[in-house]
C-alpha positions, 0 to 999 in steps of 0.5 A, spaced: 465 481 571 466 488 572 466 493 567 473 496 568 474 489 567 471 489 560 474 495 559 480 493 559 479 486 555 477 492 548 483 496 550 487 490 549 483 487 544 484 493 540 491 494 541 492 487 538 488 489 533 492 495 531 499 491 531 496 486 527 494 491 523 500 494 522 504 488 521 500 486 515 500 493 512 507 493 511 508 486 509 503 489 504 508 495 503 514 490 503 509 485 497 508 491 493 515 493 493 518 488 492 513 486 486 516 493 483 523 491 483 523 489 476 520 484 471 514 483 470 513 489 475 516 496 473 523 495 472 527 500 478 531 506 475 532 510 481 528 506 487 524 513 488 517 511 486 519 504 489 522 508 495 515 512 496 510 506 498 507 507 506 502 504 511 498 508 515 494 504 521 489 509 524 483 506 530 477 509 528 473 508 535 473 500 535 475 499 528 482 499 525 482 502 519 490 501 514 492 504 508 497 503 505 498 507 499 503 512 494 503 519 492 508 518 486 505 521 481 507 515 476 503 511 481 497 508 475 502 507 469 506 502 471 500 499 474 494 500 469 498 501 462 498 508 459 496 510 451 495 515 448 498 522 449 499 525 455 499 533 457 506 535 453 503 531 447 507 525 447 505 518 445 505 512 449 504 504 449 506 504 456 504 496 457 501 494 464 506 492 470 501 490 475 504 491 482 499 492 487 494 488 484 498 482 485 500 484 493 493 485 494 491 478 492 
């Protein structure tokens, strides 16, 4: 087989590894947001932190690399609980609604 042949096999082989990639990172996106749409997830408010859920799928030579992820800062409350006081001095007894835990599972 000649080698341009092979090249184009893992070129093609790639590219099938990135669309697979891609669609189960935004299945996972879809899961964890859907999970976060109220009981026994967070419950929904504004849609903002639900909202603000994304995949990135990147190759990193010949592996494909997904992550998928949120830069909301509330991020680890709804999903590992919160007690005790935050910055402002408030108290918390926030309760775990794990989310994406679930979604990865």
């Amino acid at each position: 087989m000649p080698a341009t042949a092979l090249e184009r096999g893992a070129a093609q082989t790639v590219a099938a590894m990135h669309a697979v990639m891609r669609h189960r990172a935004q299945a996972l996106v879809e899961q964890v947001q859907h999970n976060a749409s109220g009981r026994p997830g967070p419950r929904v408010i504004t849609g903002k932190y639900r909202a603000s859920w994304r995949a990135d799928v990147q190759d990193e030579g010949p592996v494909v690399v997904a992550e998928v992820g949120t830069s909301a800062p509330q991020a680890r409350r709804p999903e590992f609980g919160f007690v005790g006081a935050d910055s402002l001095g408030r108290h918390y007894a926030q309760p775990p609604f794990p989310h994406l835990g679930p979604a990865v599972d």
